[in-house]
C-alpha positions in Angstrom: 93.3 91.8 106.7 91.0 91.3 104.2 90.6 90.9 100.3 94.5 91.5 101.1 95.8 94.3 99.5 96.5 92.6 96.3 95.6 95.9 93.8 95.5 94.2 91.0 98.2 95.3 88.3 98.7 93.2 84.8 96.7 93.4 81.8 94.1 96.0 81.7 91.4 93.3 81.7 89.7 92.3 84.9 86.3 93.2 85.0 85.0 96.2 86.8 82.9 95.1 90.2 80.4 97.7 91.1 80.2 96.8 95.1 78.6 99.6 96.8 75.4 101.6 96.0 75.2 104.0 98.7 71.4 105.7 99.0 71.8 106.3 95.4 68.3 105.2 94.3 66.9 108.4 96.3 69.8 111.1 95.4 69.3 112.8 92.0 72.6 111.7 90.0 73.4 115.3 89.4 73.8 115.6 93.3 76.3 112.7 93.6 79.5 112.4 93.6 81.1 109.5 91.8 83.9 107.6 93.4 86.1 105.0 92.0 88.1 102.8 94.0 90.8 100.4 94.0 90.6 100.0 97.6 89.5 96.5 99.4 86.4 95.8 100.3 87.5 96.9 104.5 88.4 100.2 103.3 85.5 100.9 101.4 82.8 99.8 103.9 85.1 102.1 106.3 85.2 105.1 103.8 80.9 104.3 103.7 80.3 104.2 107.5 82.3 107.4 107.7 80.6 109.3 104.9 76.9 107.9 105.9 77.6 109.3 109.9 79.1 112.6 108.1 75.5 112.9 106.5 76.7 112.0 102.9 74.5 109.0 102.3 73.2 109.1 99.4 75.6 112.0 97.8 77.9 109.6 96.7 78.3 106.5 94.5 81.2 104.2 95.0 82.5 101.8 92.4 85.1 99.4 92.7 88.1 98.4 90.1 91.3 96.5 90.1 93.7 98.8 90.1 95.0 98.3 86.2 91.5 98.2 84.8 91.1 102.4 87.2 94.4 103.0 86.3 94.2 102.2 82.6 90.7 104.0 82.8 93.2 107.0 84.1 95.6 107.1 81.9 93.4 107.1 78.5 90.4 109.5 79.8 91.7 111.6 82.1 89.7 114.3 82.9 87.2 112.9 80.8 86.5 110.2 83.6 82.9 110.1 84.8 85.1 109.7 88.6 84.3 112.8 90.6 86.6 111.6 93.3 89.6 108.3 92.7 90.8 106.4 95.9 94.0 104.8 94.3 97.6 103.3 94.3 99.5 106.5 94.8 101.9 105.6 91.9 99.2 106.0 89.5 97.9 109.0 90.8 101.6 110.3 90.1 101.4 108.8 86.7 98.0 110.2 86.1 98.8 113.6 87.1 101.9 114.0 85.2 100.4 112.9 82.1 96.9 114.0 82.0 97.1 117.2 84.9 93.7 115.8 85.8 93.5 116.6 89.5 92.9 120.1 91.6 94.7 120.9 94.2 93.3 119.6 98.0 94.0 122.1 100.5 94.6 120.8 104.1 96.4 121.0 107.2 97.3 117.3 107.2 101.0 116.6 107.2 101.8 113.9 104.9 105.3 111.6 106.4 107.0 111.3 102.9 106.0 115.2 102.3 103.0 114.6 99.9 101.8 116.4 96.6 98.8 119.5 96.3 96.7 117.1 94.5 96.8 113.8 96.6 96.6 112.7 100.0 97.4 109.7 101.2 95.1 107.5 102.6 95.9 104.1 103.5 99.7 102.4 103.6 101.0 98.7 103.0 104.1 97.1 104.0 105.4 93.9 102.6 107.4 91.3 104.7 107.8 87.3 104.5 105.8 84.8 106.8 106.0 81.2 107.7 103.7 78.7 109.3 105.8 77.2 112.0 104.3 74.1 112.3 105.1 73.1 108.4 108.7 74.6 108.9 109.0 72.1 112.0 107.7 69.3 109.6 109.9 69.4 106.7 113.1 70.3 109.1 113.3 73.8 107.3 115.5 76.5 109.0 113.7 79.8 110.0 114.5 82.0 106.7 115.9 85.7 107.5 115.6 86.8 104.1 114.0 86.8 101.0 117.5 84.6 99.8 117.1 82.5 102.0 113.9 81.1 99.7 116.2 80.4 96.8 117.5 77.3 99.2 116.6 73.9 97.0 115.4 73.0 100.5 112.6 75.4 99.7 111.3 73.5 96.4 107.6 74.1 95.9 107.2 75.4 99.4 107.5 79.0 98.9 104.7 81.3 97.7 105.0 84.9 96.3 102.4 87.1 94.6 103.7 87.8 91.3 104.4 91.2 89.4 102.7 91.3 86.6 99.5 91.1 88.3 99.7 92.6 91.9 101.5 95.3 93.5 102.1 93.2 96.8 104.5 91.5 94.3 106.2 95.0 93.4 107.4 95.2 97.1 109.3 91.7 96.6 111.0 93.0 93.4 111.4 96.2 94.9 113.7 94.8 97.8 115.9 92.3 95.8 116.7 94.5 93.4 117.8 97.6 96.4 119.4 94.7 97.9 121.3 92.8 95.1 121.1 95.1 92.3 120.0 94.1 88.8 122.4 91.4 87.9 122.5 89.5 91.0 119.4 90.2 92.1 117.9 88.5 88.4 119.7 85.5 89.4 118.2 85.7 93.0 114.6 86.3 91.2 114.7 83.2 88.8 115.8 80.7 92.0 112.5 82.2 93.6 110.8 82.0 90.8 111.9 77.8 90.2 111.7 77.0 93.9 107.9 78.9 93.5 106.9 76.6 90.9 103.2 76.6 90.8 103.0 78.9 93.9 103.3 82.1 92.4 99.7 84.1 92.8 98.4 86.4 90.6 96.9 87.5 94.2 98.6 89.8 97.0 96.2 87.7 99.1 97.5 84.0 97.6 100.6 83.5 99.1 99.0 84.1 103.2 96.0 81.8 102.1 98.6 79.3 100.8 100.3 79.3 104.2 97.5 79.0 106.6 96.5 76.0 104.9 100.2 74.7 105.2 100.1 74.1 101.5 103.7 75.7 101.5 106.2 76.6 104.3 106.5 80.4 104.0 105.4 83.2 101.2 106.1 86.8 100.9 102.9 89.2 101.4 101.9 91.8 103.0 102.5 91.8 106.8 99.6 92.7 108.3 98.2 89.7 106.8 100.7 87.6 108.9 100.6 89.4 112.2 96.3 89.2 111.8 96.6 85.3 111.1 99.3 85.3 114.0 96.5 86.6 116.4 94.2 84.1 115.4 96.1 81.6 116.6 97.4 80.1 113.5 101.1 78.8 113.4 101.8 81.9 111.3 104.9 84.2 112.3 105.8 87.0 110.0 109.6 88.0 109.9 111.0 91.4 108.8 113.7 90.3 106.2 116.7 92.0 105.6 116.2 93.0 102.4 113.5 95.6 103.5 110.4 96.2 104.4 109.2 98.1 101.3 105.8 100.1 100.7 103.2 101.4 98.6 100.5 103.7 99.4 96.7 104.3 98.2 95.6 108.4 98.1 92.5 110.3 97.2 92.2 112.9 94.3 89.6 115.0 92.8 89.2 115.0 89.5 89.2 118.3 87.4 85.6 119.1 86.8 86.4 122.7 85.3 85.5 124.4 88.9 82.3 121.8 89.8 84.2 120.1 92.5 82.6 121.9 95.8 81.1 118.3 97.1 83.6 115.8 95.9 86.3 118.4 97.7 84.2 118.0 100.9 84.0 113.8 100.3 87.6 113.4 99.8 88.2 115.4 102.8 86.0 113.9 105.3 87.2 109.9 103.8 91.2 111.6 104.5 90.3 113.0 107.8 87.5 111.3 109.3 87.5 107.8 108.0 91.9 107.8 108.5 91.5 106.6 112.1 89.4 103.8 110.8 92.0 103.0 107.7 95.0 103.5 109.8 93.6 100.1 112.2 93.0 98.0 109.0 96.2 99.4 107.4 98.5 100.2 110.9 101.0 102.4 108.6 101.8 106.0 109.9 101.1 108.2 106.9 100.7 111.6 108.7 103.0 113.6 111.5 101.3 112.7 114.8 99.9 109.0 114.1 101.4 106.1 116.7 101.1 102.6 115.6 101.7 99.4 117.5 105.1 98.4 118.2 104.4 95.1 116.5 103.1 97.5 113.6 106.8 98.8 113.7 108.8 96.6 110.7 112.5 96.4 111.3 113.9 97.1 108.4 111.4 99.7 106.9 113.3 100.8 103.6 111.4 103.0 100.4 113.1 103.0 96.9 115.1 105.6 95.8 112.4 107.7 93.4 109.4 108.4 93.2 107.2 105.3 92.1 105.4 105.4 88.7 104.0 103.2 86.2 107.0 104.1 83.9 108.9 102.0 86.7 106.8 99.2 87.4 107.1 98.3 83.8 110.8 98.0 84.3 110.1 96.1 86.9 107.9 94.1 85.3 110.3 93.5 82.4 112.7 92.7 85.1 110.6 90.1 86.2 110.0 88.5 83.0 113.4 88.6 82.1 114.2 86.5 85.2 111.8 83.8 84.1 113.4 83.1 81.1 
């Protein structure tokens, strides 16, 4: 799928990467509209083409983060931020707004699935799921797992792979579904056999366990499942299996920041990468987000599930402390 949708989560600390510089030599700076992103590289270059055929090139300035380093830029400055426009993990967009009211309100006639907020609109979606590469299962006369349990078999020693928590949200949809699944007592003692069988296998990467099992260096991972159904159609020995468990998601929206009433042009750029550049996002990211949208059966995961509440940063720490509470 791409840089994987590994939005990067732990310690406000990675260093910013400017990627895209869109016409903005020519375009006076007072004419441009800033963007920051947490998005991968795919979405971005789709959000460019879009905005450069919709006659924007050179009106806007995109700049890429990981998505603790924009959200921790979020949550100190809020309004303050030199951001016209943020593309980001919906959760912290939440967080953001409930803290620091930093957004207007985006009218549109878009429908949002899950119902959607005045300030936000969802862009792009990601569902997690666990993968195997056949061939290796074959090998080391593994059974075909059905679950995310099913990993915590000794069998499974140093041959599993799972993004981990503290530093990507892919690993946020594995926490997510043991805990809705076991609840926080068994589910801790599910999390630290994972976390043993894992051994050195556990990526600070949404994108490390897939990599990790195209190479065969381990039997199956958790990740997102795009990733496994692209690498299926590639021809690898990859198979992605829904597990029972869930299917959790997170997804990535657009805001406009409050510029005390100067927000005419990043209003019309949010719109256009929402409306326009959607059909583009939704076949990088094939998760129906608004009334109307058809994905591909295979698309379809069998056991789509969504935690209870709302998601916020409040309860990814939990989660993270849940995490590191299982390690011990």
């Amino acid at each position: 799928m791409k840089k994987s949708t590994s939005m990067m989560l732990g310690t406000v600390s990675a260093a910013a990467m400017v990627l895209a510089a869109c016409g903005g030599a020519e375009a006076d700076s007072k004419d441009q509209v800033i963007i920051y992103s947490n998005a991968d590289d795919e979405a971005i270059e789709v959000m460019e083409s879009t905005l450069d055929d919709k006659g924007y090139k050179g009106k806007y300035l995109i700049q890429s983060f990981g998505t603790s380093e924009l959200g921790g830029k979020m949550m100190a400055e809020g309004k303050e931020i030199e951001a016209d426009v943020v593309t980001m993990a919906s959760y912290f967009i939440e967080s953001a707004q409930t803290s620091k009211s930093m957004f207007v309100d985006i009218s549109s006639d878009l429908k949002p699935l899950d119902g959607g907020v005045t300030y936000a609109l969802p862009i792009l979606g990601n569902v997690g799921s666990i993968f195997i590469n056949t061939d290796v299962l074959q090998q080391k006369g593994l059974s075909v797992p059905k679950t995310i349990k099913d990993f915590t078999d000794p069998a499974y020693k140093d041959l599993v792979s799972f993004p981990n928590i503290m530093d990507s949200s892919t690993g946020w949809l594995l926490v997510q579904a043991i805990i809705k699944e076991y609840g926080e007592q068994e589910g801790k003692k599910v999390l630290a056999d994972l976390i043993k069988n894992a051994g050195p296998h556990i990526e600070s990467s949404g994108s490390g366990p897939i990599k990790k099992v195209k190479t065969g260096e381990v039997a199956a991972g958790f990740g997102l499942r795009i990733q496994a159904i692209d690498a299926k159609n590639e021809g690898l020995p990859i198979d992605y299996i829904d597990p029972t468990e869930g299917n959790f998601t997170l997804t990535e929206s657009v805001a406009v920041v409050d510029k005390e009433g100067d927000e005419a042009l990043a209003k019309e750029i949010a719109k256009v990468i929402v409306t326009e550049a959607r059909g583009g996002l939704l076949e990088q990211y094939p998760v129906a987000l608004y009334e109307g949208e058809q994905v591909k059966t295979e698309h379809v995961p069998a056991h789509l599930k969504k935690w209870d509440t709302t998601l916020t940063v409040d309860l990814l720490e939990k989660h993270q402390a849940f995490f590191k509470e299982a390690q011990q």
